[in-house]
VOTOR-919824 format. One record per residue (C-alpha): y negated, x negated, z. Coordinates in pm, whole numbers, plus 50000, padded with zeros to 5 digits. Layout:
% residues N
yy	xx	zz
Y	X	Z
...
This chain:
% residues 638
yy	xx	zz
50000	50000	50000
49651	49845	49895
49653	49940	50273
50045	49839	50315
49899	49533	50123
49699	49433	49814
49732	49211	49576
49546	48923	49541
49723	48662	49357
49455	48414	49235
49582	48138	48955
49726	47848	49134
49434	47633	49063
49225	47866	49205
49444	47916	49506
49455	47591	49583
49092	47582	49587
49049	47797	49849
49294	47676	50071
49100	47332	49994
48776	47480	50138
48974	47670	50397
49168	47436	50523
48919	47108	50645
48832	46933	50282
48471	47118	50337
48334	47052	50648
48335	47344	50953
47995	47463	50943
47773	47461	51278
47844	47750	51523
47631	48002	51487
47562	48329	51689
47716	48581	51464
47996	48819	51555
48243	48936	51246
48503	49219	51344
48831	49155	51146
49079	49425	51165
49397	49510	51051
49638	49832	51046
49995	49684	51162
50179	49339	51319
50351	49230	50971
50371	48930	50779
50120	49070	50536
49890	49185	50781
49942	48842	51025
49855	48635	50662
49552	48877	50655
49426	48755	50986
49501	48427	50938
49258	48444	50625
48952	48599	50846
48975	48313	51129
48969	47985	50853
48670	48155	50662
48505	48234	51019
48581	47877	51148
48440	47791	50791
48126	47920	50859
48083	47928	51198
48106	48287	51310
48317	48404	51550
48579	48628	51478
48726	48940	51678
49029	49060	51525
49184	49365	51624
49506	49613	51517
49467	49999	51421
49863	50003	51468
49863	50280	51198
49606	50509	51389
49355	50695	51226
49207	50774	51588
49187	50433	51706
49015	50285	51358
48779	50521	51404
48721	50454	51760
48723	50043	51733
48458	50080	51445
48259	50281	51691
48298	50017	51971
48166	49747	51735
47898	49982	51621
47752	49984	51991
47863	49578	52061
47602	49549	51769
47856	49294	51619
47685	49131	51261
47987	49224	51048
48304	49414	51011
48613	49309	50745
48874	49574	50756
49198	49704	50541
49128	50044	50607
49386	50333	50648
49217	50599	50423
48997	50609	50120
48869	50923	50323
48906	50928	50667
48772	50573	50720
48456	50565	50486
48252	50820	50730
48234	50548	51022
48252	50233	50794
47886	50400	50617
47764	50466	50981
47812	50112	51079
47649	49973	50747
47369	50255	50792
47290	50066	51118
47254	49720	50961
47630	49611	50993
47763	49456	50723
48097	49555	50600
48391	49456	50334
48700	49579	50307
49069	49481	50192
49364	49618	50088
49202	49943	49940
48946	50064	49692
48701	50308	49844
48575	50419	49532
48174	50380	49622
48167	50049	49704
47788	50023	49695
47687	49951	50041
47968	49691	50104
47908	49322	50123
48264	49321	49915
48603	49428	49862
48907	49308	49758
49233	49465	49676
49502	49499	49379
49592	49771	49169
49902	49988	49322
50099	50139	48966
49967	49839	48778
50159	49595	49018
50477	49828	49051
50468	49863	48658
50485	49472	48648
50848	49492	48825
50958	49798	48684
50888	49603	48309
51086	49266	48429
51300	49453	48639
51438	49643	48286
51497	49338	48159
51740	49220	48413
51926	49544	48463
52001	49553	48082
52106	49233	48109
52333	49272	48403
52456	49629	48511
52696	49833	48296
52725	50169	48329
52537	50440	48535
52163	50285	48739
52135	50443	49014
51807	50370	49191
51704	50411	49505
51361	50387	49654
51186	50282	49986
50850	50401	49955
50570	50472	50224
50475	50789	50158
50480	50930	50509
50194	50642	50615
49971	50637	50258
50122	50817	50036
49859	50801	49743
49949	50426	49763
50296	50448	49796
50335	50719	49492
50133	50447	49300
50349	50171	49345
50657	50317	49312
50517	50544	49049
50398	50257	48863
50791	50086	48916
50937	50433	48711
50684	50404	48433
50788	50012	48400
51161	50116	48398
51089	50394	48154
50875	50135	47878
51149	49929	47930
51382	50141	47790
51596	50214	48056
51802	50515	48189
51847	50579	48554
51855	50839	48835
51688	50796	49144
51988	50906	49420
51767	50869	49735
51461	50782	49886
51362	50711	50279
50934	50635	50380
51004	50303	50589
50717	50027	50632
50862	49795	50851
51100	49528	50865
51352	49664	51119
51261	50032	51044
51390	49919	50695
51673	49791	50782
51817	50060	50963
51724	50326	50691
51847	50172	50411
52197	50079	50606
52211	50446	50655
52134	50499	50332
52371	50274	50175
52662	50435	50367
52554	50801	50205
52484	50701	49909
52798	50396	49809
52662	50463	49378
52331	50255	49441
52286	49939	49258
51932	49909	49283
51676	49941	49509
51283	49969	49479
51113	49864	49775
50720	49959	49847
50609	49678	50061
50642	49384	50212
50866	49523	50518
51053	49742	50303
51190	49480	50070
51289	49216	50378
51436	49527	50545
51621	49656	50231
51760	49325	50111
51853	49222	50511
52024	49601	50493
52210	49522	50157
52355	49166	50341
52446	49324	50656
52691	49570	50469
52855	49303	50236
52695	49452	49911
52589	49125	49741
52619	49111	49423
52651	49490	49366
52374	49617	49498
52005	49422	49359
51635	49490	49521
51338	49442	49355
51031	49466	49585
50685	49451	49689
50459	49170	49830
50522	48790	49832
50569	48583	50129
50808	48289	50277
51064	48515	50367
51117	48691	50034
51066	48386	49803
51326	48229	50040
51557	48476	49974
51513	48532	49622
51608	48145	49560
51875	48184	49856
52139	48200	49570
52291	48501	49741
52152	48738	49441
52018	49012	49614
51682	49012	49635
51595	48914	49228
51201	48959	49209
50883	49035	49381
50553	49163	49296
50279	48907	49503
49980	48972	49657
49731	48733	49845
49625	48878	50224
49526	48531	50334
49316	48492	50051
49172	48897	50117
49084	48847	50451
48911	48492	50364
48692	48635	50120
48618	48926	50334
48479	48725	50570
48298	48510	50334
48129	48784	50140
48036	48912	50505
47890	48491	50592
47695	48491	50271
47546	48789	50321
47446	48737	50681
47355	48349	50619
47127	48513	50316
47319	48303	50062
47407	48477	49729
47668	48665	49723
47859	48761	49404
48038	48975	49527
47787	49243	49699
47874	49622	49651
48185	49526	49443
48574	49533	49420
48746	49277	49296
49052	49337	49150
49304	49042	49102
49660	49131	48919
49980	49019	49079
50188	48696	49036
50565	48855	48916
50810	48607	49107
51177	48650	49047
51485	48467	49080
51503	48395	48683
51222	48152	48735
51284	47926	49047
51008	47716	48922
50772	47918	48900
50841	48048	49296
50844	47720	49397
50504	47678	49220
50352	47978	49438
50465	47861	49710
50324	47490	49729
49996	47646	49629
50029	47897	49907
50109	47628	50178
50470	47655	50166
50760	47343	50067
50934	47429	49732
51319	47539	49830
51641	47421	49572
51761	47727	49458
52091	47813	49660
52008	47603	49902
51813	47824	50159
52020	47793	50481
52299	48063	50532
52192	48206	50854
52495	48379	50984
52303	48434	51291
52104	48738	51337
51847	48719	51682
51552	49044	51753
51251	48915	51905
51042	49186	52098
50701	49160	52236
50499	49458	52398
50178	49438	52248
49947	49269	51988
49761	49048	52145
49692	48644	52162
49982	48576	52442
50237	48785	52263
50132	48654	51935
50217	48307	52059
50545	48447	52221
50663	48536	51848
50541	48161	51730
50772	48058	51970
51109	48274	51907
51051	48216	51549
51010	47818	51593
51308	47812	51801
51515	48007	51535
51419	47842	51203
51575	47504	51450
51899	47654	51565
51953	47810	51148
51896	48190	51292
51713	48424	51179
51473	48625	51435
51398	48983	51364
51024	49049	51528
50936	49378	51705
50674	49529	51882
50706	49797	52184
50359	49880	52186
50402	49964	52526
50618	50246	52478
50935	50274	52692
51109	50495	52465
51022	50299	52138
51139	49972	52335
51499	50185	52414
51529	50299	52069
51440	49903	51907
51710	49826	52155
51958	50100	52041
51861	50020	51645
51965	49635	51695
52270	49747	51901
52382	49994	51607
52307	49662	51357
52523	49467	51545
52282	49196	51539
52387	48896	51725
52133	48890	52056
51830	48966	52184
51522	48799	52342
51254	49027	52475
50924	49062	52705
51066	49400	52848
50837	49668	53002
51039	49761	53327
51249	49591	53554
51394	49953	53616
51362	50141	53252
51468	49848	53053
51806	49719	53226
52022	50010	53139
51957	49978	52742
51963	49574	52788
52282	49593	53000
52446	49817	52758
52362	49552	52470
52540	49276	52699
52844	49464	52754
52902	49525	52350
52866	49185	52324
52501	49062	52204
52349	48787	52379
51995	48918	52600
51766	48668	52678
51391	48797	52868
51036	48654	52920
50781	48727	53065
51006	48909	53394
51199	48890	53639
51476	49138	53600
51637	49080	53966
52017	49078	53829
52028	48782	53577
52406	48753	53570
52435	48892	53231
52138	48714	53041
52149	48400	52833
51811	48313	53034
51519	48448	53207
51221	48274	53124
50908	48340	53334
50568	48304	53592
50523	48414	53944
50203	48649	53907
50114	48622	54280
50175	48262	54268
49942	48204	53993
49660	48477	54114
49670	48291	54440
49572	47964	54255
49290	48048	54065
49193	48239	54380
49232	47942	54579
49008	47718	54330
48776	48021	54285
48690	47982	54645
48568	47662	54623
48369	47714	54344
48179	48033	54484
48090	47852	54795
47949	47571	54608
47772	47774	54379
47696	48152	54490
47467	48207	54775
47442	48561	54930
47699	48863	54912
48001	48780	54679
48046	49104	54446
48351	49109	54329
48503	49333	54010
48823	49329	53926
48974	49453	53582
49361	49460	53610
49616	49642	53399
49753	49867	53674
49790	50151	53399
50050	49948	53226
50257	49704	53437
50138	49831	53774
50349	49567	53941
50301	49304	53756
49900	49360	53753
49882	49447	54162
50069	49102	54212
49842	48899	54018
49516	49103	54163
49708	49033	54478
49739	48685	54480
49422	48630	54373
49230	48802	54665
49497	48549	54874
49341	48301	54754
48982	48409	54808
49101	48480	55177
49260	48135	55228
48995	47961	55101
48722	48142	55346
48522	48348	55081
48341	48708	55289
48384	48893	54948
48388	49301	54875
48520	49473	54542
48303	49670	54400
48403	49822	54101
48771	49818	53896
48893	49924	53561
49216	49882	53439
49237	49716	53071
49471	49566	52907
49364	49448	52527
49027	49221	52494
48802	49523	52297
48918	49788	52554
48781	49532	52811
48492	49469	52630
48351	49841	52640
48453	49910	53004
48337	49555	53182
48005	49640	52995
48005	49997	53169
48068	49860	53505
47836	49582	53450
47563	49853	53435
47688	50106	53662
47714	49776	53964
47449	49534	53859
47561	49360	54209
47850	49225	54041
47857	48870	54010
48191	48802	54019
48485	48927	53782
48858	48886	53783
49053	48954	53502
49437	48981	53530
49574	48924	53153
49481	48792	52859
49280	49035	52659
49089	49173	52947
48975	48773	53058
48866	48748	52659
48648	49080	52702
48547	49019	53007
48389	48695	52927
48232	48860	52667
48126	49166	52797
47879	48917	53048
47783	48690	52760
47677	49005	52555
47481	49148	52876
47288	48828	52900
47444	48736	53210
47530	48431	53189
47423	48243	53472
47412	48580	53704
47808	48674	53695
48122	48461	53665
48460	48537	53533
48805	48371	53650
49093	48501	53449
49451	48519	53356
49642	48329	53070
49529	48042	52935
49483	48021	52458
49235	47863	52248
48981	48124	52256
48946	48139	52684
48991	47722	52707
48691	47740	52393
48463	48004	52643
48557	47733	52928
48441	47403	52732
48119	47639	52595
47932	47526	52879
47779	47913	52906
47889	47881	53264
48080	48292	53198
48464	48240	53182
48485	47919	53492
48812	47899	53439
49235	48055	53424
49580	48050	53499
49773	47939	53183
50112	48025	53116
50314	47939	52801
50375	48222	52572
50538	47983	52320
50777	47828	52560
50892	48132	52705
50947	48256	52354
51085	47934	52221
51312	47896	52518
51469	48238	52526
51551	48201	52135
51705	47850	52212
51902	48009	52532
52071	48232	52282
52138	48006	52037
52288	47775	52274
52529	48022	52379
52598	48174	51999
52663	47868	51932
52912	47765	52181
52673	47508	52340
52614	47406	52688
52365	47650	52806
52220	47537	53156
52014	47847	53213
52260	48109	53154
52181	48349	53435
51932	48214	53545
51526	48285	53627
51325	47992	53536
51006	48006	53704
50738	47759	53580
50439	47750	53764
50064	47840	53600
49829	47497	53488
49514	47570	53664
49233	47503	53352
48862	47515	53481
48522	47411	53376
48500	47167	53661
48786	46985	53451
48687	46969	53075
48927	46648	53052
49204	46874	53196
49150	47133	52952
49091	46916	52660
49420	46782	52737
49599	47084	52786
49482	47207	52437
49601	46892	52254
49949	46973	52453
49930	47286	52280
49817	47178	51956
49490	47303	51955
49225	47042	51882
């Protein structure tokens, strides 16, 4: 879907100019005080690539960038576009969900001097936009459907049966497009075929499951059209699973690392792709929004650009390998893509920075053991977490590693996965009864509230004279015991080290633009406040900037929770806001639950099975830049 994901396949050479500029050849322009919004509509490869393309043209030229997931929600695009409408950010990029829906608040915003672009869609009057850039749906699909012909002449006998995995239940104009566009290419080329069944599935595991199902009904399929970019790794991963290679072919949707992999895998069942470009969307989104604000000249003002895909298929291996050196990636020898036997799901609970490192580290940790990792996201949703369990149960898949949302809730469905046999491995918690787990990976909360509290203590006394006013913004709402021990500990260690302090004011907030709108609230309704602690991640971000935003800086202090490169950046700022945090290690956690199962998979000694590892917080704070400098070069953060 232009919104599923556009194309925007530039020539090589052109390609690898970008990445040139993108990538350190130019040099990072100064830091300057402009705020860009860069958001997204779901936690996929596409959509990840996206992202990855708004921070390098941001670091480019020297704008900050806040980037943010609609998770498919009309409601909630509509709502973050208003919360960036009253931050009086400088700039939004966003892939839309709706040609419709979305363009009322995206005009608002522009009517009140912000500049927007947009990916992934066409919005028809483009006019007031700073840019867009997208791909055209049926002409793309057409592009397989042509090539696609070709091949099936060439190779089936007999009856084509098709069947399609569209996503026509999340944007179905774009959907009908693409696969719309796939039918008119197989028709031109000549060829006769029924479709026998269709499913709407966007993502990768989704995909899977549907098209296993699907498979099993339906044993005359031979082919398969796939819509998007978690469609086709879903559908080809579906026709592997049941043994079909080599009767059953996909042709797909959106290029990446994981399809071009498979497509020169050997194993000849996924045969071609249609390409797009979401690093290079989101960098020019971001760069039409810089030149705009920087008043350079921008050629692309109150336009969309429209960029044709790159067809890739398995009857050109050079040609793949060509895309994907000028997209970053090493060529691969056809057949010789590893044969991972191994199947591992990796499950997070939300989308934010120390879950997004969490993944980095199960998928690291997999591409060394030879295993493939299947990534999920809860969302915070107990029953969506039970049913991702009970999907990778029914798939047999090989074991598990997840940040789980109960020690209560989650145990039954993670038990039950033991006991048939797949392998459970958990961050991030500490499930009591570890017997059955591969490894537990994970923090003390009170332990490491306690010693920022501890350090906090000394700083206030040193530096605060008169009451200490103290707000706290945990995430009671969502882990309540998880959150109270951290909050706990904290106020420990404000009480052992000798701080008189009173709380004045608490929100609970969970995810850094959340925590942005509400710490600004209470910042107002208590302007006593001059001290705020911030129990996660996201709401140690906002907070931070919620005070910088008030012009505060100086007048309230934040300590927080979970250490990355944006809160050890705020640290080093020398603003004097975010003083300093507790950092865990996402990655490791992530990395180490992957490599727990994969020790025991593969017959290995295992020296944590059972077990809780507990690895204490690194305490990073302004009073220690050295500290912190090091720590980010630990991390590979420069």
């Amino acid at each position: 879907m232009k919104r599923m994901h556009c194309v925007f396949a530039f020539s090589v050479v052109a390609i690898i100019a970008m990445l040139l500029g993108a990538c350190g050849t130019t040099p990072k322009a100064a830091t300057t005080d402009l705020t860009i919004a860069g958001v997204v509509f779901q936690d996929d490869q596409f959509m990840k690539s996206m992202v990855e393309g708004y921070k390098a043209a941001g670091e480019k030229y020297g704008i900050t960038v806040l980037t943010a997931n609609t998770n498919n929600d009309q409601a909630k695009e509509a709502e973050l576009i208003q919360t960036y409408i009253a931050q009086e950010v400088d700039g939004i990029a966003i892939a839309p969900l709706s040609p419709d829906a979305s363009i009322a608040n995206l005009q608002e915003a522009a009517d009140k001097g912000i500049k927007v672009a947009v990916t992934n869609m066409n919005l028809g009057d483009m006019s007031f936009l700073a840019g867009g850039y997208t791909s055209d749906d049926a002409t793309n699909g057409k592009l397989v459907g042509v090539n696609a012909a070709e091949y099936i002449k060439a190779n089936i006998s007999g009856a084509v049966n098709v069947a399609r995995v569209d996503f026509d239940d999340q944007l179905p104009d774009q959907s009908k497009a693409r696969w719309g566009g796939f039918y008119a290419g197989l028709d031109e080329g000549g060829v006769e075929y029924t479709e026998v069944a269709a499913v709407s599935s966007h993502l990768q595991d989704d995909a899977i499951a549907k098209v296993s199902d699907m498979l099993t009904a339906h044993p005359e399929i031979n082919v398969i059209w796939a819509c998007n970019d978690g469609s086709t790794i879903g559908a080809a991963m579906a026709v592997k699973q049941a043994g079909l290679a080599g009767k059953v072919v996909v042709f797909g949707y959106d290029g990446g690392d994981q399809q071009t992999s498979m497509i020169l895998s050997g194993d000849n069942i996924l045969i071609a792709v249609v390409a797009q470009d979401p690093y290079g969307q989101g960098y020019k989104a971001v760069e039409s929004l810089a030149l705009t604000l920087l008043g350079e000249t921008n050629p692309d003002a109150g336009k969309t650009v429209i960029v044709p895909g790159t067809y890739l298929s398995v009857t050109d291996p050079e040609g793949i390998n060509t895309w994907r050196k000028a997209n970053g990636m090493e060529a691969i020898a056809v057949g010789a893509a590893p044969e991972k036997e191994l199947t591992v799901a990796g499950i997070v609970f939300q989308d934010d920075q120390f879950m997004k490192s969490m993944v980095e580290g199960y998928k690291a940790a997999g591409e060394k053991y030879g295993i493939t990792v299947l990534t999920a996201n809860t969302n915070n949703d107990q029953a969506k977490e039970a049913e991702l369990i009970q999907t990778y149960i029914a798939q047999e898949v090989d074991g598990i590693a997840i940040a789980p949302l109960s020690p209560d809730a989650s145990i039954a469905n993670l038990q039950e996965a033991a006991d048939k046999g797949i392998k459970v491995a958990v961050t991030n918690m500490n499930l009591g009864d570890m017997s059955f787990l591969a490894g537990g990976y994970t923090s003390d909360d009170a332990t490491n509230g306690k010693l920022v509290g501890v350090n906090a203590a000394e700083y206030i006394k040193a530096n605060i004279s008169g009451a200490v006013n103290v707000a706290r913004v945990d995430f009671d709402d969502q882990l309540p015991d998880q959150s109270k021990a951290r909050w706990g500990g904290f106020y420990a260690g404000l009480d052992e080290g000798g701080v008189e302090y009173t709380e004045v004011a608490a929100v609970s907030s969970h995810l850094q633009d959340d925590a942005i709108a509400k710490v600004s609230d209470m910042l107002t309704a208590h302007p006593e406040i001059n001290v705020i602690w911030a129990c996660n991640d996201g709401s140690t971000i906002g907070a931070a900037m919620a005070v910088k935003q008030a012009g505060l800086a100086g007048k309230v202090v934040v300590f927080g929770y979970d250490g990355g490169d944006q809160q050890t950046s705020m640290i080093l700022s020398g603003d004097n806001i975010l003083i300093a945090v507790v950092a865990q290690d996402p990655y490791g956690q992530g990395y180490k639950a992957v490599e727990s199962l994969a020790l025991t998979l593969l017959g290995e000694t295992n020296p944590d099975a059972g077990k809780t590892v507990i690895v204490p917080g690194t305490y990073l704070s302004m009073t220690d830049p050295a500290g912190v400098t090091a720590w980010r070069a630990a991390n590979g953060l420069n």
